[in-house]
Structures are given as structure tokens and as C-alpha cells.
GUPADO-910530 format. One record per residue: residue number from 0; x, y, z of N, C-alpha, C in turn. Coordinates in steps of 0.2 Angstrom, whole numbers, padded with zeros to 4 digits. Layout:
<sites>
seq  n_x  n_y  n_z  ca_x  ca_y  ca_z  c_x  c_y  c_z
NUM  X  Y  Z  X  Y  Z  X  Y  Z
...
</sites>
This chain:
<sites>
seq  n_x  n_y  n_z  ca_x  ca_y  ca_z  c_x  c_y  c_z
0  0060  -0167  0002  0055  -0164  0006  0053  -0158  0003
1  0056  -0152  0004  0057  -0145  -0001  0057  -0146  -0008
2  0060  -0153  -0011  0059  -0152  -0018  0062  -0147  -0024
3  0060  -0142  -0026  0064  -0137  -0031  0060  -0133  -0028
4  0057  -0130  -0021  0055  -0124  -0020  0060  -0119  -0018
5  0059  -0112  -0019  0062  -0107  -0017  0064  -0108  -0011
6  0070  -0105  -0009  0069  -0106  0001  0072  -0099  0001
7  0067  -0095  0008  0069  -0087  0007  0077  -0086  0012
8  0082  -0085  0009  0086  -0082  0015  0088  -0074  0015
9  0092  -0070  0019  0095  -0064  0018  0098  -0062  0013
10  0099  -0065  0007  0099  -0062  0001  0097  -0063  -0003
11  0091  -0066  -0002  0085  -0066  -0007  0083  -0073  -0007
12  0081  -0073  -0013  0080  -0082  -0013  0085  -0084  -0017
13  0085  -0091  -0015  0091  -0096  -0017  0085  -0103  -0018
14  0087  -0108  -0023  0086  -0113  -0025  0088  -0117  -0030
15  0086  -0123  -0032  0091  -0124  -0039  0086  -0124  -0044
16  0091  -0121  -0050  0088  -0117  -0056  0086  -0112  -0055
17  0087  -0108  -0049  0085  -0101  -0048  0090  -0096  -0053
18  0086  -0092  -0059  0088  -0089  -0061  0087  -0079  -0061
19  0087  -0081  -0053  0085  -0072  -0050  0094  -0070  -0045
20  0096  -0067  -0045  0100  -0065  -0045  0101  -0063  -0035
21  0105  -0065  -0030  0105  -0062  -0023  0103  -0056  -0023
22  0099  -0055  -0020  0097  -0047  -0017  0101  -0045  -0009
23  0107  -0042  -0009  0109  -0040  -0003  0104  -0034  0000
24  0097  -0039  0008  0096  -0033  0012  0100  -0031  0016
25  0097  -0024  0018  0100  -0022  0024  0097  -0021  0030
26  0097  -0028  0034  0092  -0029  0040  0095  -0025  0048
27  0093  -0024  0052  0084  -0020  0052  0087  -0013  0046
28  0082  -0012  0042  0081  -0005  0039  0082  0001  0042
29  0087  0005  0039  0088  0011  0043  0084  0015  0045
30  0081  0020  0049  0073  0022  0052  0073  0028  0045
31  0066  0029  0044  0065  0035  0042  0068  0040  0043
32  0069  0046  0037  0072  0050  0038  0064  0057  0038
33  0065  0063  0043  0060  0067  0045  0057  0069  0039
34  0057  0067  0032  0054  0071  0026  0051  0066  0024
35  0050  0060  0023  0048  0054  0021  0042  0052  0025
36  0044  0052  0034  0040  0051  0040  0034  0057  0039
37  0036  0064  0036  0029  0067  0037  0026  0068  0030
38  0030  0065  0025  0024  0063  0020  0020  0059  0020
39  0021  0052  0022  0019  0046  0025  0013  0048  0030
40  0014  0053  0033  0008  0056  0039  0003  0060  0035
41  0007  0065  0031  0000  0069  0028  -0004  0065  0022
42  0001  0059  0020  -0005  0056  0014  -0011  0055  0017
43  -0008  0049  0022  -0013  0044  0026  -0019  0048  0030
44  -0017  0056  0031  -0022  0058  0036  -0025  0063  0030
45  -0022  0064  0022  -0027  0067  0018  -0033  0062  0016
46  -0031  0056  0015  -0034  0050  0011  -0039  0046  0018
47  -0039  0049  0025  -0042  0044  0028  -0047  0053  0031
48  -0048  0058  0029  -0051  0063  0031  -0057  0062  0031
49  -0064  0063  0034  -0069  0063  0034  -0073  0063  0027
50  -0071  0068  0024  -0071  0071  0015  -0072  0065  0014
51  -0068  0061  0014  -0068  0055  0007  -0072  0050  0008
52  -0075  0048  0013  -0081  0045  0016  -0087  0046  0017
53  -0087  0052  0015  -0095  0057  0020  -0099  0053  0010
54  -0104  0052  0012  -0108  0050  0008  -0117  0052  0006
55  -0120  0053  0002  -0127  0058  0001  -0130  0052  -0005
56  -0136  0052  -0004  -0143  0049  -0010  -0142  0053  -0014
57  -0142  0047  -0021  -0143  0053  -0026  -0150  0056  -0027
58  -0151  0059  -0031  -0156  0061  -0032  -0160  0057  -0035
59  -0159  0054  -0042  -0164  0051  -0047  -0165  0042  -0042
60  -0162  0040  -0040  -0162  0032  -0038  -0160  0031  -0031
61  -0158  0037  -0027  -0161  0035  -0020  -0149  0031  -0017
62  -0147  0027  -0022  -0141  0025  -0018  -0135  0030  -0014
63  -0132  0028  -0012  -0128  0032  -0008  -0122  0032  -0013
64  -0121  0037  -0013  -0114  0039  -0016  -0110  0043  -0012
65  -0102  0042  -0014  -0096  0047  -0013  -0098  0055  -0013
66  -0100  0058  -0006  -0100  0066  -0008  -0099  0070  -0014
67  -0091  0068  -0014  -0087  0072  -0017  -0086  0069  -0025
68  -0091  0063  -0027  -0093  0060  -0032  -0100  0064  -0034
69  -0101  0067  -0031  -0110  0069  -0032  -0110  0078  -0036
70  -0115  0078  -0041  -0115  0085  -0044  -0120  0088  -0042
71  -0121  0096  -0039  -0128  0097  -0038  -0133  0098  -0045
72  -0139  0097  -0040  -0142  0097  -0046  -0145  0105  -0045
</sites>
């Protein structure tokens, strides 16, 4: 039925002729630690800021481009 597919278990994948080696998880993953949690925040809120979306015509052709892609003229 399965054949020679992969089958996913708790230590990774297992099947025959697997030549990848058990991967011991550790389920559920232990929670963030406070310095990882507020890097994770300030990326997500540097990269999702108004800045990086705000958009202007260019001058010579009229398309819209990245603001902060745009040199004055």
C-alpha cells in the first residue's frame, strides 16, 4: 500500500533504505526564551512598518515603486 515511502515518526523519518539517520524531537518544544521572543517582535514589526510599503510614481514612466527604492530627483 505505502510501498518504499517515507513514513514521518517521532524521530524522524524511518523507511526501507533510508539512509538519514533518527532525528530525536523534543515534543511540545520548550516556549521561548524573553530575548529570542522580543527579537521575533521587533523584526516582524521593523519589516511589516508602513516604511517598507508606502509607494510613489516615478517620474520618467509614471509606475509605482518602493518609496524607499525611489531617488529624488
Amino acid at each position: 500500500m505505502f510501498g518504499s515511502q517515507p513514513v514521518p515518526t517521532k524521530q524522524g523519518f524511518a523507511g526501507p533504505g533510508s539512509l538519514r539517520k533518527p532525528i530525536s524531537l523534543e515534543f511540545p518544544p520548550k516556549p521561548l526564551d524573553e530575548k529570542l521572543s522580543h527579537m521575533i517582535i521587533s523584526d516582524f514589526c521593523a519589516a511589516s512598518a508602513p516604511e517598507e510599503f508606502k509607494e510613489a510614481g516615478c517620474a520618467v514612466c509614471g509606475q509605482l515603486i518602493l518609496l524607499k527604492k525611489l531617488s529624488s530627483i
